[in-house]
C-alpha positions as semicolon CSV with decimal commas, in nm:
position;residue;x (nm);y (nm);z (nm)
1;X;-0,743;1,205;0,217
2;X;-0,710;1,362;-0,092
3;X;-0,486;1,660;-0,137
4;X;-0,238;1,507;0,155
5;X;-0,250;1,148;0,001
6;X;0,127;1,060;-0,077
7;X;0,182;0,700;-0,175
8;X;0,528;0,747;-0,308
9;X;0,857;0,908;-0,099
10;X;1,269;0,854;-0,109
11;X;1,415;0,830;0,221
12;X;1,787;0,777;0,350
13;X;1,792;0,492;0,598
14;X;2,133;0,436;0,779
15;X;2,215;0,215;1,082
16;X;2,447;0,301;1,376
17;X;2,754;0,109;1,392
18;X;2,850;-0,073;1,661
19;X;3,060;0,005;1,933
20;X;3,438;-0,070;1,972
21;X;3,550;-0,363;2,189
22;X;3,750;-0,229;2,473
23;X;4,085;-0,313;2,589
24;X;4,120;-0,317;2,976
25;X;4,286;-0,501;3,246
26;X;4,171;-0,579;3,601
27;X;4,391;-0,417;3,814
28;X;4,397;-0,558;4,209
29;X;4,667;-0,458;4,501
30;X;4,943;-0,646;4,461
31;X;4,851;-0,741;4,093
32;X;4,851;-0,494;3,850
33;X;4,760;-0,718;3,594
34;X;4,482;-0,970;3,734
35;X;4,375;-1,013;3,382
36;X;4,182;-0,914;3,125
37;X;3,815;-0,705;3,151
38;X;3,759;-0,515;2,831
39;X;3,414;-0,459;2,818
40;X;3,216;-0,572;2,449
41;X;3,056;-0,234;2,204
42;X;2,702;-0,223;2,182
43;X;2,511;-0,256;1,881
44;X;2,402;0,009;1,685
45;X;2,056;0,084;1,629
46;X;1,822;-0,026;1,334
47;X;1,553;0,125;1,100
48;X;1,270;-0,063;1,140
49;X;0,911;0,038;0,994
50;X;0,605;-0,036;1,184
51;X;0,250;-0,108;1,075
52;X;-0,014;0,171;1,228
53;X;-0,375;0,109;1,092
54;X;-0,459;0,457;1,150
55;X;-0,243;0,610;0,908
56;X;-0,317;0,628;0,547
57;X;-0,058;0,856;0,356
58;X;0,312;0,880;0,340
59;X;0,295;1,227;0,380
60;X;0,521;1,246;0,734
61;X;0,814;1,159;0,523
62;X;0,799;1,434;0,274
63;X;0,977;1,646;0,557
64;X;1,152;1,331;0,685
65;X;1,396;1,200;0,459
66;X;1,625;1,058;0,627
67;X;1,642;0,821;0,906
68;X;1,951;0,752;1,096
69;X;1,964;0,525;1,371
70;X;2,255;0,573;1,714
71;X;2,544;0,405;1,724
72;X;2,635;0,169;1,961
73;X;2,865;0,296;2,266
74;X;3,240;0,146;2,309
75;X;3,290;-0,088;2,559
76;X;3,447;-0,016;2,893
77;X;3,635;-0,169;3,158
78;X;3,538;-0,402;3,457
79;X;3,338;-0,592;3,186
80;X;3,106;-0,382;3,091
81;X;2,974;-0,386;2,772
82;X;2,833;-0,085;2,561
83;X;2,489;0,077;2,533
84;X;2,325;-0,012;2,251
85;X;2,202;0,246;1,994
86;X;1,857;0,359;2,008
87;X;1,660;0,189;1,675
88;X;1,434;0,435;1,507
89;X;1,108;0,307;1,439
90;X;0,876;0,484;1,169
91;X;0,536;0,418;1,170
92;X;0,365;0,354;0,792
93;X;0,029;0,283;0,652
94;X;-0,065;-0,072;0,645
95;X;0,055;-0,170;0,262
96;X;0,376;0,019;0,241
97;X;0,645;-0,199;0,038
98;X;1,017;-0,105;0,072
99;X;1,222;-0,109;-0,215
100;X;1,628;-0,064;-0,225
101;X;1,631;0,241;-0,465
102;X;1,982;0,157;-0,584
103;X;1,907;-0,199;-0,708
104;X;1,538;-0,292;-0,718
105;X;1,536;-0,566;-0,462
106;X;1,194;-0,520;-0,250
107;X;1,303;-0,556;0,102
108;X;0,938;-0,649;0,219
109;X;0,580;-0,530;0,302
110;X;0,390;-0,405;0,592
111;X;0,054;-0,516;0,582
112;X;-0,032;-0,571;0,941
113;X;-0,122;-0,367;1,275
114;X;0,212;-0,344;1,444
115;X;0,453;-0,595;1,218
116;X;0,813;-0,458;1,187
117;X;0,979;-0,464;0,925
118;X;1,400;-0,393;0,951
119;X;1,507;-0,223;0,655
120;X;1,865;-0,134;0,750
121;X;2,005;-0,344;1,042
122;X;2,237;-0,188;1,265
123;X;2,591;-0,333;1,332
124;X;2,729;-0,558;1,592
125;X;2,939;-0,484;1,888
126;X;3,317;-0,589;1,899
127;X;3,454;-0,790;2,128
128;X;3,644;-0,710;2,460
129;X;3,968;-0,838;2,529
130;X;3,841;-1,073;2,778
131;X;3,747;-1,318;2,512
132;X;4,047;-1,332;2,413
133;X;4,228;-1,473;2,716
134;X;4,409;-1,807;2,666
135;X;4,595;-2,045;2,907
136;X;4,942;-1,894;2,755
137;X;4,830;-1,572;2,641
138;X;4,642;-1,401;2,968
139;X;4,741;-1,062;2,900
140;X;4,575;-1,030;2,565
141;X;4,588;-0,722;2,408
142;X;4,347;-0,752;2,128
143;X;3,983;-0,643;2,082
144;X;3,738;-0,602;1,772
145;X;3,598;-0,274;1,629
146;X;3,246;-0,250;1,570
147;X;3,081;-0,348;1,220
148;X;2,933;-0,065;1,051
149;X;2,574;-0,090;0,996
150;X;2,395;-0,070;0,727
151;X;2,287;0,217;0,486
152;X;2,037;0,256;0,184
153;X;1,850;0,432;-0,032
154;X;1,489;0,358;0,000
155;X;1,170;0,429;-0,176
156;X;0,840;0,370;-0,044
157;X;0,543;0,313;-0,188
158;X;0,193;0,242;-0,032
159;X;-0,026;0,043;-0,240
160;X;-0,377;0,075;-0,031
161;X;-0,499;-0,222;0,112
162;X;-0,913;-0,297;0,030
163;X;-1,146;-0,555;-0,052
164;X;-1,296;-0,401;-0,323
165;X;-1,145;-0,164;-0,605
166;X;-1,338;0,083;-0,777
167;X;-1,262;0,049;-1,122
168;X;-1,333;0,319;-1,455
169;X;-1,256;0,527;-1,749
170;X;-1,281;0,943;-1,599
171;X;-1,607;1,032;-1,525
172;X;-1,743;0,650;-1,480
173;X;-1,904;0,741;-1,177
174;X;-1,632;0,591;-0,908
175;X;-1,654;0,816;-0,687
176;X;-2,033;0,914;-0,666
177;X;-2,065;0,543;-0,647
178;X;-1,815;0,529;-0,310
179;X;-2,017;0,794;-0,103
180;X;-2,321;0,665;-0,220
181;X;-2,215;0,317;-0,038
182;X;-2,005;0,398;0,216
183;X;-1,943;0,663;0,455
184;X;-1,660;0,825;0,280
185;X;-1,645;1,160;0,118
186;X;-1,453;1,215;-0,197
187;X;-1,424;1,542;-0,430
188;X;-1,688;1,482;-0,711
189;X;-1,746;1,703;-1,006
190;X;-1,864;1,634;-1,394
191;X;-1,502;1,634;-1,504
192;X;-1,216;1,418;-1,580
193;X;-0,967;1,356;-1,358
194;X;-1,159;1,487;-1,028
195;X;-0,980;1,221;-0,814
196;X;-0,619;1,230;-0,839
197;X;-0,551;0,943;-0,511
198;X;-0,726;0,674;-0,391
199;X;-1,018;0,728;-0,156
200;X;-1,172;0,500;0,030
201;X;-1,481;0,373;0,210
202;X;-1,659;0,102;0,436
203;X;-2,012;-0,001;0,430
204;X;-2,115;-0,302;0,706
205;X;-2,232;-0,627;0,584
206;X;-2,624;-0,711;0,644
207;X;-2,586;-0,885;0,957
208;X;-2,364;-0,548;1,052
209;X;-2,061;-0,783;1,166
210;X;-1,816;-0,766;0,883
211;X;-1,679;-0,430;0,745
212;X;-1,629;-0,378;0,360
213;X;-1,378;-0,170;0,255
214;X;-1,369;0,039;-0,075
215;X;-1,109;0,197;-0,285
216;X;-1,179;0,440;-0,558
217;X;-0,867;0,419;-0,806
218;X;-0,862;0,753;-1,029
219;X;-0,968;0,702;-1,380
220;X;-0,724;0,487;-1,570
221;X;-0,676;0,567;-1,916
222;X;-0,543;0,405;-2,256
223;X;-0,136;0,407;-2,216
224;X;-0,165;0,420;-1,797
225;X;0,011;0,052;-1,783
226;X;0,314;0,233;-1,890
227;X;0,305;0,523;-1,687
228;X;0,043;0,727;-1,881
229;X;-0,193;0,947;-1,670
230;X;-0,008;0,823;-1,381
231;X;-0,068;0,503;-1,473
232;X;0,140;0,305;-1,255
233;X;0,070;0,508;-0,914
234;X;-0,280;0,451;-0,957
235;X;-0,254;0,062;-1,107
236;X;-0,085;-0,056;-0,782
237;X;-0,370;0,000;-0,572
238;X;-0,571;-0,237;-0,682
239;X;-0,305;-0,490;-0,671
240;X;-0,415;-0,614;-0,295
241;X;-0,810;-0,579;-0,330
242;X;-1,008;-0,878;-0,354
243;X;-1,261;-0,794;-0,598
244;X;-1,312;-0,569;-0,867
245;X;-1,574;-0,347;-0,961
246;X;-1,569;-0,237;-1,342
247;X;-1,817;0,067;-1,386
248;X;-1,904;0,171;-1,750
249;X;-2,105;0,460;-1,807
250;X;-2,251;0,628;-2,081
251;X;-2,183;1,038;-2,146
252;X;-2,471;1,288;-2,005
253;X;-2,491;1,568;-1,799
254;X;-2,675;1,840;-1,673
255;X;-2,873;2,159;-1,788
256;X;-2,833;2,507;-1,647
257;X;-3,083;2,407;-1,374
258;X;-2,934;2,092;-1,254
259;X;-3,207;1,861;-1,499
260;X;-3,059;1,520;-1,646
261;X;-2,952;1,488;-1,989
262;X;-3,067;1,184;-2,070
263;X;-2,785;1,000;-2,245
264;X;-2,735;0,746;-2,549
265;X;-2,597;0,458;-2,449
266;X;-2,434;0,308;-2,700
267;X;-2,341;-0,048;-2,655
268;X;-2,008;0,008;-2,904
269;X;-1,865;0,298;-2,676
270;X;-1,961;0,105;-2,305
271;X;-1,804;-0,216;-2,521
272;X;-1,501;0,017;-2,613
273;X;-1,427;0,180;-2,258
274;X;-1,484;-0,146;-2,056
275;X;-1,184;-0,327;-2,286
276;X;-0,962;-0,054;-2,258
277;X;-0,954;-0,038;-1,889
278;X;-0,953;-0,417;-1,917
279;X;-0,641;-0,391;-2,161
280;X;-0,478;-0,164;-1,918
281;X;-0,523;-0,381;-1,604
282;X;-0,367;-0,730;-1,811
283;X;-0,069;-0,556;-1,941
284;X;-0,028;-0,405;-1,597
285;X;-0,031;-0,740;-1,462
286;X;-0,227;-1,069;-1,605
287;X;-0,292;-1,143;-1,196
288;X;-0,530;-0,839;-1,186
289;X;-0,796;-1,013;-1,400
290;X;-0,821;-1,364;-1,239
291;X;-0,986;-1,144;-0,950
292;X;-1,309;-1,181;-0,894
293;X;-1,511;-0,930;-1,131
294;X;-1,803;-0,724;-1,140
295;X;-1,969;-0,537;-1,404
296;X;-2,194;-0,236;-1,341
297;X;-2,396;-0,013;-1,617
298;X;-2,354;0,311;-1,402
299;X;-2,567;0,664;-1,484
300;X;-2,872;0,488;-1,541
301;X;-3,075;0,766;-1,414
302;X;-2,967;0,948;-1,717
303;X;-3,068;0,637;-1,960
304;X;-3,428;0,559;-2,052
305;X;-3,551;0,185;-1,925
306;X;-3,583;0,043;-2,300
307;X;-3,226;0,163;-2,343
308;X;-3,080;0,063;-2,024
309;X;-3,258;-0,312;-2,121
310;X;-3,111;-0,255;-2,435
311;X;-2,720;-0,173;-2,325
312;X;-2,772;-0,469;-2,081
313;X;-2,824;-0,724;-2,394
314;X;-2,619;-0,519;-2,659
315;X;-2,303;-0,533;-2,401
316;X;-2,344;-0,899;-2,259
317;X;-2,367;-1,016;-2,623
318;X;-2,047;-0,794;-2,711
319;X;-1,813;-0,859;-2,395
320;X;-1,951;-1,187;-2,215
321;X;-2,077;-1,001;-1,952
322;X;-2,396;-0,913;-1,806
323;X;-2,367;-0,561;-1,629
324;X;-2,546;-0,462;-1,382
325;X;-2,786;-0,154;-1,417
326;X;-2,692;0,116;-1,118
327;X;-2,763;0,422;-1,033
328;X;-2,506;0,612;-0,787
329;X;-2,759;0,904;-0,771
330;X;-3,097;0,735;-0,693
331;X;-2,972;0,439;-0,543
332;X;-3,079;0,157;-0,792
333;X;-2,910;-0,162;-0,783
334;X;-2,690;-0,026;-0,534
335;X;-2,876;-0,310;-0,226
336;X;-2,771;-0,607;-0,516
337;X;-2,409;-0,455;-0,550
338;X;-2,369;-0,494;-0,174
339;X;-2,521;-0,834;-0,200
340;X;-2,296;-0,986;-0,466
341;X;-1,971;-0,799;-0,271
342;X;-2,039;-0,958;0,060
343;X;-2,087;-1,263;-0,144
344;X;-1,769;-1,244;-0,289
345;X;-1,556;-1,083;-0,032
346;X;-1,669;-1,329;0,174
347;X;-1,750;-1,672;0,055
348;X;-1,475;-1,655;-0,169
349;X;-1,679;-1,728;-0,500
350;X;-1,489;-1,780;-0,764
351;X;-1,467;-1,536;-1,095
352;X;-1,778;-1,639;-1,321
353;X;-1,707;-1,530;-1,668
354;X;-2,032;-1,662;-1,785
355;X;-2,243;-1,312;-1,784
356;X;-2,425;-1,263;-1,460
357;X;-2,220;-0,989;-1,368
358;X;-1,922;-1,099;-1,210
């Protein structure tokens, strides 16, 4: 996904027009003027996206960007109206949002397998002469041009659709965390900034019925509700998931033959980096933290169990909440993360603020 991930394209949508009402009479032996048969245009086509589950990226529209719809054919004679233009229909990831790019109105969201949604409707057909036949006007010679149909400048934007958002300062772990859970398989090095789009991943509840899915948002950073670091592109995917995940991790690394460096967590700096992100996410949008929220201590492998014990109390004290103690790389804590997901994502528990975790 990432490397072809595009969440964010301009396209040109116009409608056809319809077609031209036609003037005709029916002509019979004996009466070259039986009366009126002008035929009605057809409508032009529309620009309507469509919902496909199996796409994920925007990227088809990079080389596509514009979308014009046929026009509706003119109306003939015996009555017969015009073909109407074909409608183009573009597929899009589910959670695609249309946008006029001229004025900022948000012409709607596809979030569903298969719902349409018009974003420039194409123009009616005029009317034949034959409507316009009265009791002292038979002969009418009058008909209606089509009405133009409509055209726009569009942006869209996909903001991924998940139950759970991944959640972190650069480096917190997200995405060692995601393939550790799930089946997905992200880029994942011991820098900053190693994802630069959303990836995501599903993991099956215990009773293997329900799916889970997972987003890993790139590493927000102080500034990003403004636009810094990308801020914004990466902020509006977690707008749809259900729950967040808030990973805080202390700095460590490795020596020249792959050994942990155990780390020093300190409290102050996990306090520091876990406000921040919250910071970002409320002036971003005030909605994002009445989600349900957990907390996880992440890179515990690289902490000693005194200090992990240690950051636990230190940051619950500090923040409110209780984090919980995981481990991407040896998988503790990772069986009670699942557990207090499903929990979420499905029972609908509401946020608990009172330091348990979430």
């Amino acid at each position: 996904m990432q490397g072809h991930f595009v969440d964010f394209v301009r396209v040109h949508a116009r409608a056809g027009n319809g077609g031209h009402g036609c003037i005709s009479f029916l002509r019979l032996k004996g009466q070259p003027h039986a009366g009126p048969d002008g035929g009605d245009g057809g409508r032009g086509g529309s620009v309507i996206l469509e919902g496909d589950s199996d796409l994920v990226t925007l990227i088809d529209f990079k080389m596509r960007h514009h979308l014009h719809a046929e026009n509706g054919a003119n109306g003939g004679g015996k009555n017969c109206s015009g073909k109407s233009g074909k409608d183009i229909v573009a597929r899009v990831p589910l959670g695609t949002v249309a946008v006029d790019a001229d004025t900022g109105e948000e012409l709607g969201e596809v979030t569903a397998e298969g719902q349409r949604l018009v974003v420039v409707k194409g123009g009616d057909g005029g009317l034949g002469n034959q409507h316009y036949a009265t009791s002292t006007n038979k002969t009418p010679r009058k008909a209606l041009d089509g009405w133009p149909g409509e055209e726009r400048n569009i942006i869209l934007e996909l903001k991924v659709i998940a139950d759970v958002g991944l959640v972190g300062l650069p480096n917190a772990g997200k995405s060692t965390l995601l393939r550790a859970m799930t089946d997905a398989n992200p880029k994942i090095a011991s820098y900053p900034f190693t994802t630069v789009a959303p990836n995501l991943g599903v993991f099956l509840s215990d009773d293997f019925k329900r799916r889970v899915t997972l987003a890993d948002i790139p590493g927000l950073i102080e500034g990003a509700h403004t636009g810094a670091g990308l801020g914004h592109r990466f902020l509006r995917h977690i707008e749809r998931t259900r729950v967040i995940v808030h990973l805080v991790a202390p700095d460590g690394g490795q020596t020249d033959d792959g050994s942990p460096v155990l780390a020093d967590a300190n409290p102050e700096s996990l306090v520091y980096a876990f406000e921040l992100v919250r910071n970002e996410l409320e002036d971003y949008s005030p909605e994002l933290l009445r989600k349900p929220y957990i907390v996880c201590l992440n890179k515990t492998d690289l902490m000693t169990p005194s200090d992990v014990d240690d950051a636990v109390k230190a940051f619950h004290k500090a923040s409110g909440y209780t984090p919980l103690p995981v481990s991407a790389d040896t998988g503790e804590g990772l069986d009670e993360l699942k557990r207090r997901i499903e929990s979420l994502v499905f029972a609908g528990e509401d946020n608990d603020t009172g330091g348990d975790g979430q």
